[in-house]
C-alpha positions as CSV (number, residue, x, y, z in Angstrom):
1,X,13.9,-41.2,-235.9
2,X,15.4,-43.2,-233.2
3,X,12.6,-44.3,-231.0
4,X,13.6,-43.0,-226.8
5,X,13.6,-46.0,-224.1
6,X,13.7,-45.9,-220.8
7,X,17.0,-47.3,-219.0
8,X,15.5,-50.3,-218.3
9,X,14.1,-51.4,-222.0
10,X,17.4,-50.1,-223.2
11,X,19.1,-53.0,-220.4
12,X,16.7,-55.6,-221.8
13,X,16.9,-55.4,-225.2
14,X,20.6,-55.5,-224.9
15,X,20.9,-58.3,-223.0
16,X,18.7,-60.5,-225.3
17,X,20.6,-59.1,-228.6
18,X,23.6,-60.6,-226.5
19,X,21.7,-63.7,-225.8
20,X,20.8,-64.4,-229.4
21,X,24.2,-63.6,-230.3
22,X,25.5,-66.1,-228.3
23,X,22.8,-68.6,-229.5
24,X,23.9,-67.8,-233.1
25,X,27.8,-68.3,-232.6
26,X,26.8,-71.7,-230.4
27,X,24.2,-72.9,-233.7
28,X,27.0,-72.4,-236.2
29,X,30.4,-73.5,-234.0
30,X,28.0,-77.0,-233.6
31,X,27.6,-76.7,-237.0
32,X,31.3,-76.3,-238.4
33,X,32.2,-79.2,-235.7
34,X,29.8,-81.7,-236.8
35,X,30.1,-81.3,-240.1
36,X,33.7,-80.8,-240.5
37,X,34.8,-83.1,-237.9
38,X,32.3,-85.2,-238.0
39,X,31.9,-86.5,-241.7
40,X,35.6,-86.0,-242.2
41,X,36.0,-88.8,-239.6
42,X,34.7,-91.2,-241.6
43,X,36.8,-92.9,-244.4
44,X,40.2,-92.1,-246.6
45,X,40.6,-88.9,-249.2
46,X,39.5,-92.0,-251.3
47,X,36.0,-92.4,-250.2
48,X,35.2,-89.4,-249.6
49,X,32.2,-87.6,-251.9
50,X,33.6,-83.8,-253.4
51,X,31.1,-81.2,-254.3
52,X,32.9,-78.8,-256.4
53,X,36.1,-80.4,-256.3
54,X,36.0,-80.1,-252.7
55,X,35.5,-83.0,-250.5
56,X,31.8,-82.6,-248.9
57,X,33.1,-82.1,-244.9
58,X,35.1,-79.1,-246.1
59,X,32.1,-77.7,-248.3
60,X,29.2,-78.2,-245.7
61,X,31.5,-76.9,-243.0
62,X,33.1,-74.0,-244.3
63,X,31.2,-72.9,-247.4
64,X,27.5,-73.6,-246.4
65,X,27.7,-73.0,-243.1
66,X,29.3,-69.6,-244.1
67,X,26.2,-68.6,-246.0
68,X,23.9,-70.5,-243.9
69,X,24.6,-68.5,-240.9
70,X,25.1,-65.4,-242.5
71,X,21.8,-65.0,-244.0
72,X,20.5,-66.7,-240.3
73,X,22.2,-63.5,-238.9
74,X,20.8,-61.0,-241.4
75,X,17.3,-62.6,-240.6
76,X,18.1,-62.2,-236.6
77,X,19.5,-58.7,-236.6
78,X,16.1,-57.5,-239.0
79,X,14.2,-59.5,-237.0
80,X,14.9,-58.9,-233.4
81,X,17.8,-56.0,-232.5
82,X,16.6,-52.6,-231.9
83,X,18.6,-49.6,-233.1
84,X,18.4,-47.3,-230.5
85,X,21.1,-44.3,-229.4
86,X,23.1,-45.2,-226.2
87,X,23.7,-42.0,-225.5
88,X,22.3,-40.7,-221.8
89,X,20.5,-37.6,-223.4
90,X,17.7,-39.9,-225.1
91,X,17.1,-41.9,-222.4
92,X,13.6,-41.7,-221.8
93,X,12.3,-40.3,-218.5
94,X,10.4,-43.4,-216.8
95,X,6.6,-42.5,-216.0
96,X,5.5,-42.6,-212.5
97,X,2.1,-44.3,-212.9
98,X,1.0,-45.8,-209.8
């Protein structure tokens, strides 16, 4: 059953699902740069080292990083997003404690 928040948890949580969000895309664009642009920028086709036939910039940046950041999402989204309905009909009614 999908647990009933009030307006204001509901505004919360999604705001810091969009904040992690943002912090994962950041974490893996820094990622992809350094790597790819980074090590590549150093040397000729020559020098550089190859992992699977592929030279290592290309394999850290685009096939690590791939997985990497996909099992780093899985992790966050089990971890920290909330399923919850956005529908206005199970919004929870907030309590008036005073």
């Amino acid at each position: 059953m999908i647990p009933k928040l009030t307006e204001e948890e509901i505004n919360i949580q999604i705001k810091k699902e969009v904040i992690l969000s943002i912090v994962l895309y950041a974490a893996f664009f820094i990622w992809w740069y350094m790597t790819g642009y980074g090590i590549a920028a150093t040397g000729t086709p020559e020098t550089y080292t190859y992992i699977f036939g592929l030279p290592m910039w290309f394999f850290l940046s685009c096939i690590v990083g791939y997985v990497l950041f996909s099992i780093a999402t899985i992790v966050v989204v089990k971890k920290f997003f909330k399923d919850f309905d956005l529908g206005e009909e199970n919004v929870a009614e907030p309590s008036d404690k005073l």
